[in-house]
C-alpha positions in Angstrom: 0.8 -101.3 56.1 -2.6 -101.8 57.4 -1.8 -100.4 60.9 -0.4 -97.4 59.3 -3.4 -96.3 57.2 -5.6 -96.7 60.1 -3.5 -94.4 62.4 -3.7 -92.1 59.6 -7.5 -92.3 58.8 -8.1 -92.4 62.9 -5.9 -88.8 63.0 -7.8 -87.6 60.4 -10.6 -88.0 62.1 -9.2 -86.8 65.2 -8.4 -83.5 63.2 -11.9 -83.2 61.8 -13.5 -83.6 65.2 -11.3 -80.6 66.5 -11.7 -78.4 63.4 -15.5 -78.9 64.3 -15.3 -78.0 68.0 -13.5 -75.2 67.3 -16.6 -73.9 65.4 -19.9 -75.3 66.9 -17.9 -74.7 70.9 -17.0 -71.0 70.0 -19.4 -68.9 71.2 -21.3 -66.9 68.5 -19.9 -68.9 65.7 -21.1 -72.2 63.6 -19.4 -73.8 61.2 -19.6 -72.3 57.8 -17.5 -72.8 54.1 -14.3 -71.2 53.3 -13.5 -70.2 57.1 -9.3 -70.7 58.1 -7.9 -72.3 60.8 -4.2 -72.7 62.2 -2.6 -75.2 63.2 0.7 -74.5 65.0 3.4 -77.3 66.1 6.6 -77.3 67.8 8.3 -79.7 65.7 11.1 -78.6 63.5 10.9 -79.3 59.6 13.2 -82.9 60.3 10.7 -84.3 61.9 9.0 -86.4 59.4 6.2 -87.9 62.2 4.4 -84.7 61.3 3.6 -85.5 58.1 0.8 -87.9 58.8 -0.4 -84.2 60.5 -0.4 -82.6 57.9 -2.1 -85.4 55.1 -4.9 -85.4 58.1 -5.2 -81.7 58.3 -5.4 -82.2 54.1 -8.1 -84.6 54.6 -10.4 -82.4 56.9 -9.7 -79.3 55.8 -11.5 -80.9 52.3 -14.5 -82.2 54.3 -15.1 -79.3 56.4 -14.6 -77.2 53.0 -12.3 -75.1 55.3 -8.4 -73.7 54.7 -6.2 -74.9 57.5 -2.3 -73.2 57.7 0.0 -75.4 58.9 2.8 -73.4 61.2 5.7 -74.6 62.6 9.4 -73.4 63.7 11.9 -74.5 61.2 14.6 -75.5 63.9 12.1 -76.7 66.8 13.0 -73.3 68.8 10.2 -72.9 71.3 10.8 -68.7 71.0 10.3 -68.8 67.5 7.2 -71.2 67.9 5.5 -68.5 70.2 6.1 -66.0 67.8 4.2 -67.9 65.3 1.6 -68.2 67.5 1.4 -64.3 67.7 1.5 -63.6 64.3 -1.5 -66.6 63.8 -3.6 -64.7 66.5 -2.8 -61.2 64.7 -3.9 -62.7 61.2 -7.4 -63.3 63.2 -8.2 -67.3 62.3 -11.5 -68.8 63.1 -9.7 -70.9 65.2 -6.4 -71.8 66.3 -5.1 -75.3 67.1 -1.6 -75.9 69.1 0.9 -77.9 70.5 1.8 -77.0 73.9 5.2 -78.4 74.1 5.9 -75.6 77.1 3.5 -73.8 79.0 5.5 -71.0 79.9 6.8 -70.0 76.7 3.4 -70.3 74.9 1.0 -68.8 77.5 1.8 -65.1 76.4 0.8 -65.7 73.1 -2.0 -67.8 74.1 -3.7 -65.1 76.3 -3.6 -62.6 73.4 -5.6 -65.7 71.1 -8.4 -65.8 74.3 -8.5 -61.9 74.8 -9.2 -61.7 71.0 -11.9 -64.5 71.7 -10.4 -66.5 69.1 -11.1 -69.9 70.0 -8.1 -72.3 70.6 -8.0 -76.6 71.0 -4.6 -77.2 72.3 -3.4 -81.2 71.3 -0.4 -83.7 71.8 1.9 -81.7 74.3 0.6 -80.0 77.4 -1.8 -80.8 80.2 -5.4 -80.2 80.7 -4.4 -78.5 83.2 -2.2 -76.2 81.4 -4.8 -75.8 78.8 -7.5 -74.4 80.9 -5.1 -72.2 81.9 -4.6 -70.7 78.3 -8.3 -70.5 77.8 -8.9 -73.5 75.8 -11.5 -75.0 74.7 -10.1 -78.4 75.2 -6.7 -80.4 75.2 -6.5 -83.3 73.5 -3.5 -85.8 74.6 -2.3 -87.2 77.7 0.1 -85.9 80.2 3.8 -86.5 79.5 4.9 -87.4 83.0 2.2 -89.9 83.6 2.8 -91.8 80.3 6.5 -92.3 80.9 5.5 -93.3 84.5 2.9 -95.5 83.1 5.6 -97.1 81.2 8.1 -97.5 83.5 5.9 -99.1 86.1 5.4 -101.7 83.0 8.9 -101.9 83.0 9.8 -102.5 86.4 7.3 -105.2 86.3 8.9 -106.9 83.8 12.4 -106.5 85.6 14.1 -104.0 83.8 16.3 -101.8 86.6 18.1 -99.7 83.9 17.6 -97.7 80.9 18.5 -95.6 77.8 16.0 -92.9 76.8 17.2 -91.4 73.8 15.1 -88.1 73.6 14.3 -86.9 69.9 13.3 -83.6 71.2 15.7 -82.5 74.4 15.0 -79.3 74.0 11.2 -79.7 74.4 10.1 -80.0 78.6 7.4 -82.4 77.4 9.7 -85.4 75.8 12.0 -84.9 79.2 9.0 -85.6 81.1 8.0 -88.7 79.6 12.1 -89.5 80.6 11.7 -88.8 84.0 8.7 -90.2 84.6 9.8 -93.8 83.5 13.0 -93.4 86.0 11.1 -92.1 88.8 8.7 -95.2 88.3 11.8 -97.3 88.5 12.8 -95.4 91.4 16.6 -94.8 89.6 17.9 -90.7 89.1 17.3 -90.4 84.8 20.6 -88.6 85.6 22.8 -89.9 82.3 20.4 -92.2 81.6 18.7 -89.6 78.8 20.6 -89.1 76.3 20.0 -86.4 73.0 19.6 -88.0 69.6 20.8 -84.8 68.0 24.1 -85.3 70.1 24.7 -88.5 68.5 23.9 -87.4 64.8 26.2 -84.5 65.1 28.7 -87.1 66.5 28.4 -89.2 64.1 28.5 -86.6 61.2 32.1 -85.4 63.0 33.5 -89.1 62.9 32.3 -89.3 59.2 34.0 -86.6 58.1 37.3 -87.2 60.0 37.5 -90.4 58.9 36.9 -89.3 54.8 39.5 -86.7 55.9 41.7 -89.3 56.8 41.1 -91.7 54.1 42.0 -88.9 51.7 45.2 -88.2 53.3 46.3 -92.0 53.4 45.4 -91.3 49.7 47.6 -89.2 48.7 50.7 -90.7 50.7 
């Protein structure tokens, strides 16, 4: 219980640090009461991870005395994600903070935040890289590829020649990455080795239901 407050107190004060840049970094602006910011993700409303987000966002938004939106695509669809970034940009926020779970979906909408000289702080998916490429001010995270390399070479250390990634997120380039990354630093193809969680839910659901279906029918005879 301990460990969990203080990821949430240390988020918090990740989230207060960026709400900050975003103001004092932006040229011609400074911090000042009752300004909004938006924060847009690309996880859909099942992922529950995101709530610790959003008690942080709670949290500095108070300090700061500032509104911050929350955004996000219902279903995870990166399409849908973009066009919530355009509709942020054309409500004209003090800031915008974003995911950039993939850079070439996003950029579009991006370029229209940076030609409108709204200032952006891009955070958990993406590269540095990829963020200066957007116009950010900064990116805050680490690059997909090289954790799940960084793991795998861990891995290999230890021995392990195989392995199962079960990726939460398929759809999203940035969780494949971290798959790929941790076969190609065991030197194995990730091939069939990544597998989709929401695969085996909706497998799962279908054996559920065929076996109440069947139950039912051994019921009745």
């Amino acid at each position: 219980m301990k460990n969990v407050i203080r990821n949430v107190v240390k988020k918090a004060s990740v989230l207060l640090g960026l709400l900050a840049c975003v103001a004092v970094f932006a040229p011609g602006t400074a911090m000042a009461a009752n300004e909004r910011f938006v924060l847009v993700s690309h996880a859909p409303d099942s992922d529950s991870w995101w709530n610790t987000i959003k008690n942080a966002i709670k949290e500095a938004s108070d300090q700061l005395d500032v509104t911050v939106e929350y955004r996000n695509p219902p279903t995870g669809d990166l399409a849908d994600m973009a066009r919530i970034l355009e509709q942020a940009v054309a409500s004209n926020p003090n800031g915008i903070i974003t995911t950039l779970a993939d850079y070439d979906v996003l950029k579009g909408a991006l370029a229209k935040a940076e030609k409108k000289g709204i200032p952006v702080i891009t955070i958990n998916s993406g590269t540095h890289e990829q963020s200066e490429k957007v116009g950010a001010l900064m990116h805050v995270g680490q690059p997909e590829y090289d954790a799940g390399f960084g793991a795998g070479k861990r891995a290999k250390k230890d021995g392990v020649t195989s392995f199962l990634c079960v990726n939460h997120y398929i759809t999203n380039p940035a969780s494949v990455e971290r798959c790929q990354g941790f076969a190609d630093a065991l030197g194995v193809d990730l091939g069939s080795q990544m597998i989709d969680s929401g695969r085996i839910r909706q497998v799962s659901r279908k054996r559920y239901w065929l076996t109440s279906v069947r139950t039912q029918i051994q019921a009745q005879y």
